[in-house]
C-alpha positions as semicolon CSV with decimal commas, in nm:
position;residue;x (nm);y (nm);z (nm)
1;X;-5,652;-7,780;-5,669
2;X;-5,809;-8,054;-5,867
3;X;-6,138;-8,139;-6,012
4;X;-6,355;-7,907;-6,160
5;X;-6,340;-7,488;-6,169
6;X;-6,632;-7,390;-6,005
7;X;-6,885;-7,099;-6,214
8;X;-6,883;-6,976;-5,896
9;X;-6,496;-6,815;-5,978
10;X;-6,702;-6,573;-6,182
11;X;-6,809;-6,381;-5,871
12;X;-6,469;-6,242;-5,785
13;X;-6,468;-5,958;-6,043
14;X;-6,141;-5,745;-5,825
15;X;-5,904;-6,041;-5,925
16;X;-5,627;-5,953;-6,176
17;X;-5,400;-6,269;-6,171
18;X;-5,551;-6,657;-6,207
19;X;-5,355;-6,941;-6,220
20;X;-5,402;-7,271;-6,199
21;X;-5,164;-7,438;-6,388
22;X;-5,079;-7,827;-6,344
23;X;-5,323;-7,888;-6,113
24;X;-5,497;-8,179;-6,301
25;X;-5,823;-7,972;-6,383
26;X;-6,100;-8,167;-6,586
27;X;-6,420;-8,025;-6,714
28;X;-6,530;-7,724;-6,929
29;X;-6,364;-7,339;-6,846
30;X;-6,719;-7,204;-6,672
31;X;-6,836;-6,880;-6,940
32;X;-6,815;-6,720;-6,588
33;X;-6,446;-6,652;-6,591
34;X;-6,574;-6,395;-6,842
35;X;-6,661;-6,181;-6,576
36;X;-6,308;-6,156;-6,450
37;X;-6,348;-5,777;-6,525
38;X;-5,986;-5,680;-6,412
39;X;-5,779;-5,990;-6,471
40;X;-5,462;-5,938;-6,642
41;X;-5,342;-6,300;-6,637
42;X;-5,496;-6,610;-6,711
43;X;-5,297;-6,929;-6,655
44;X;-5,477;-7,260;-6,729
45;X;-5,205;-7,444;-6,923
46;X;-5,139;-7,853;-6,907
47;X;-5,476;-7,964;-6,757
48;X;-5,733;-8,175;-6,829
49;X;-6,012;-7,911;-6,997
50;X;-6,251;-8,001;-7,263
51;X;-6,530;-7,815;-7,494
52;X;-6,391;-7,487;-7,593
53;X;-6,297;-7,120;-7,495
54;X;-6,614;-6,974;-7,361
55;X;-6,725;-6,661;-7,657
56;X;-6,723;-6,482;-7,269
57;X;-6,313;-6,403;-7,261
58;X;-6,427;-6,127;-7,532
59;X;-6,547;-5,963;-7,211
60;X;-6,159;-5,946;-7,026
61;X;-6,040;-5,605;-7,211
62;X;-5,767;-5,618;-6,974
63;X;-5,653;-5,946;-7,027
64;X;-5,244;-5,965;-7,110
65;X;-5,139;-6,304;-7,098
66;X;-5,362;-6,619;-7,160
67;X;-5,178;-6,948;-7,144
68;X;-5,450;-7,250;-7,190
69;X;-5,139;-7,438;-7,403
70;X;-5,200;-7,838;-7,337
71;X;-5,549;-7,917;-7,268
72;X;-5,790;-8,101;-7,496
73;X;-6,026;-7,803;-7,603
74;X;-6,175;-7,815;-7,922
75;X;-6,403;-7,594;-8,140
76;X;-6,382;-7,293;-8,241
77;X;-6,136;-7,040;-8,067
78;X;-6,383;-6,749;-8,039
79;X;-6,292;-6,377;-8,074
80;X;-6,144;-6,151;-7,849
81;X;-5,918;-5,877;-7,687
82;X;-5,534;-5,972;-7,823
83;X;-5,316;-6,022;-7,494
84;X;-4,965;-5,953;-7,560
85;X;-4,829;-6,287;-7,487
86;X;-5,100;-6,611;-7,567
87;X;-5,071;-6,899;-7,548
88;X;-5,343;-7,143;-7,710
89;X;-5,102;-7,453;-7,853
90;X;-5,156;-7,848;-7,776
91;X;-5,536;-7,827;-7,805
92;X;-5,771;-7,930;-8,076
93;X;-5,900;-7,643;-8,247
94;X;-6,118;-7,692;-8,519
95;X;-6,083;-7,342;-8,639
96;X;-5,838;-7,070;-8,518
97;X;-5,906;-6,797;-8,771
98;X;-6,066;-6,545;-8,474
99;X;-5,744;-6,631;-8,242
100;X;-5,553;-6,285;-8,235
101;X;-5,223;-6,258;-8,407
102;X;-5,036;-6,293;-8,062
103;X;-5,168;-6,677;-7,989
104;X;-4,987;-6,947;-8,025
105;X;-5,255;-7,205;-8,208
106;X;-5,058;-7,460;-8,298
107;X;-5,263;-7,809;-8,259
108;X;-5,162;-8,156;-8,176
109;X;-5,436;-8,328;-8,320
């Protein structure tokens, strides 16, 4: 898949694992993935995304492992449920104080 995620994504609220990793994504991560209500895994490293973490992933209390590592987000990383393993490196983050103590932040900007 390339291009854009669709907000439409949102609407499947049974799905547990999302990846789309290397798949030359562009665009902002739609606040709708914050209705991923069971999703355990979400994989979205070394694309193209901009803007920041939608304030929505405070939603996914089941979320385990978050890998968004090698994008061009920016911003502030918002607060929300620690996954065990996270991944948040090669990005732009203006302010990772909120990030829990499980996510890799390191910048490359």
């Amino acid at each position: 898949m390339t291009g854009t995620l669709p907000t439409e994504l949102g609407n499947l609220s049974l799905l547990t694992h999302f990846s789309l990793r290397n798949a030359q994504l562009e665009g902002t991560i739609p606040s709708e993935l914050g209705n991923f209500g069971n999703v355990k895994t979400i994989l979205l490293g070394n694309n193209l995304l901009v803007n920041t973490i939608p304030t929505e992933f405070g939603n996914l209390g089941s979320l385990t492992k978050l890998e968004i590592q090698n994008n061009d987000l920016t911003g502030v990383i918002p607060s929300f449920v620690a996954p065990t393993s996270c991944n948040l490196s090669g990005n732009c983050f203006s302010d990772a104080s909120n990030a829990p103590a499980t996510c890799n932040t390191a910048n490359t900007c």
